[in-house]
C-alpha positions in Angstrom: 93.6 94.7 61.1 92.4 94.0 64.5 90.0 91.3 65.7 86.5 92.0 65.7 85.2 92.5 69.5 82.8 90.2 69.8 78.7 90.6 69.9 76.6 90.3 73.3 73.2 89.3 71.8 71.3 90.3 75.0 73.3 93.5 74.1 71.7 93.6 70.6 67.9 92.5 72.3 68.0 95.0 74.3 69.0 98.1 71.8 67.7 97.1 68.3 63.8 96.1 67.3 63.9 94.2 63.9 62.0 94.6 60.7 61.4 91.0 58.8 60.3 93.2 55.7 63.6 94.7 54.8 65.9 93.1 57.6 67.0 96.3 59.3 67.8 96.8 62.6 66.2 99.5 64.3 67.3 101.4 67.9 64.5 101.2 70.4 62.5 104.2 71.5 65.4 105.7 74.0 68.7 103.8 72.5 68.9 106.2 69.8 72.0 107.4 71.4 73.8 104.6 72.2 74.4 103.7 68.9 75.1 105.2 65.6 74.5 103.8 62.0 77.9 104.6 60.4 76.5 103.7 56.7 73.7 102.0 55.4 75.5 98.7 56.6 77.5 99.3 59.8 76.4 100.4 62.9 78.7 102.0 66.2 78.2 100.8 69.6 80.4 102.0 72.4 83.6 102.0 70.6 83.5 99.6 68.3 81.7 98.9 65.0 80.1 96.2 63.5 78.6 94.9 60.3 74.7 94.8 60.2 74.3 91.2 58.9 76.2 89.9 62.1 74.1 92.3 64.1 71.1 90.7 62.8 72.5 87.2 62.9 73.3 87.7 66.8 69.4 89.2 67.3 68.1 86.1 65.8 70.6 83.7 67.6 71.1 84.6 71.2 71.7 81.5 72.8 74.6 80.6 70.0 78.4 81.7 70.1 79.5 84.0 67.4 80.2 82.3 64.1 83.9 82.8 62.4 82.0 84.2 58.7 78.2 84.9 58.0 77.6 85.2 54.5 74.7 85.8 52.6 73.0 83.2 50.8 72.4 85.2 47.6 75.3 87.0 47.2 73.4 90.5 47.6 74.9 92.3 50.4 72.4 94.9 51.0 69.9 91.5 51.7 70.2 91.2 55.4 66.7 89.5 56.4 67.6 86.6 58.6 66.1 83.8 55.7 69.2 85.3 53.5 71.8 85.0 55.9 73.9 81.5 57.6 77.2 80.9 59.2 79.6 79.0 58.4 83.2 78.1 60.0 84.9 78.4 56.0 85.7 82.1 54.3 82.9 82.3 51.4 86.1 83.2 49.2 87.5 79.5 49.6 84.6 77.4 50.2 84.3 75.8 46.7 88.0 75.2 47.1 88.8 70.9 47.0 90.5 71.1 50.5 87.8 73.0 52.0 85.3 70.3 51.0 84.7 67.0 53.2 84.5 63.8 51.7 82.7 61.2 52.5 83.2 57.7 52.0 80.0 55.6 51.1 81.4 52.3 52.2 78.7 50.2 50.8 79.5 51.5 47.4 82.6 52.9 47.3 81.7 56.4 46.0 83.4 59.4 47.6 80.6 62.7 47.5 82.2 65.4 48.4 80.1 68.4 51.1 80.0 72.0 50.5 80.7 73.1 53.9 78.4 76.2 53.1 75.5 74.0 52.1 76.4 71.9 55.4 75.1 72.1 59.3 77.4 75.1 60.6 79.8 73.6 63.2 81.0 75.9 65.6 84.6 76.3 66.7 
C-alpha cells in the first residue's frame, strides 16, 4: 500500500467550510469541483484521496505537522467532530500493548505507573 501524500492545511482552509454540529466538511461556494466526496468518509482532491477525520484534523490544526494515526476517541468512526478526534504517534490497534506504554519511575516512592500513550500529550515525530 502506498504512503499517504500528505495534507496542506492551507489547502484544506481554503476548499472546505466546517460544520461543528455533525463534523463534516463542506466545499466552499466554487470548490465544488475540485474535490469529490468518494463515500460518506473519504473525500478526492487532485489525485489523491483522503480520510475525512484527517481532513478535519488538518482544518482544525494548521500550524501542526501531520500526525502518524488520528483516532477517534469513542471508537465511532462516523463521529468526526473535532472534540472526538486526537493524534497520537502509536497505532490505536497496539496502544494498550505493555511495550507501547511508558513507565515512569516515581523516585520518591518507588512505584512504576505506567502512561497510555493515547491518553498522553501527542509527541510528534
Amino acid at each position: 500500500m502506498p504512503k499517504a501524500a500528505p495534507i496542506d492545511p492551507q489547502t484544506i482552509l481554503a476548499i472546505f467550510d466546517y460544520d461543528p454540529t455533525t463534523g463534516a466538511l463542506l466545499p466552499k461556494l466554487g470548490m465544488e469541483k475540485a474535490v469529490r466526496q468518494t463515500d460518506t468518509r473519504q473525500w478526492e482532491i487532485g489525485r489523491h484521496r483522503y480520510s475525512l477525520h484527517r481532513l478535519v484534523w488538518a482544518w482544525h490544526n494548521p500550524n501542526q505537522p501531520n500526525p502518524k494515526y488520528v483516532t477517534f476517541k469513542d471508537s465511532n468512526c462516523y463521529n468526526t467532530r473535532i472534540e472526538n478526534l486526537r493524534a497520537t504517534s502509536t497505532h490505536p490497534r497496539w496502544a494498550g500493548h505493555t511495550k507501547q506504554r511508558k513507565a515512569l519511575l516515581d523516585t520518591a516512592t518507588g512505584a512504576i505507573t505506567f502512561i497510555d500513550p493515547l491518553d498522553a500529550k501527542f509527541d510528534y515525530e
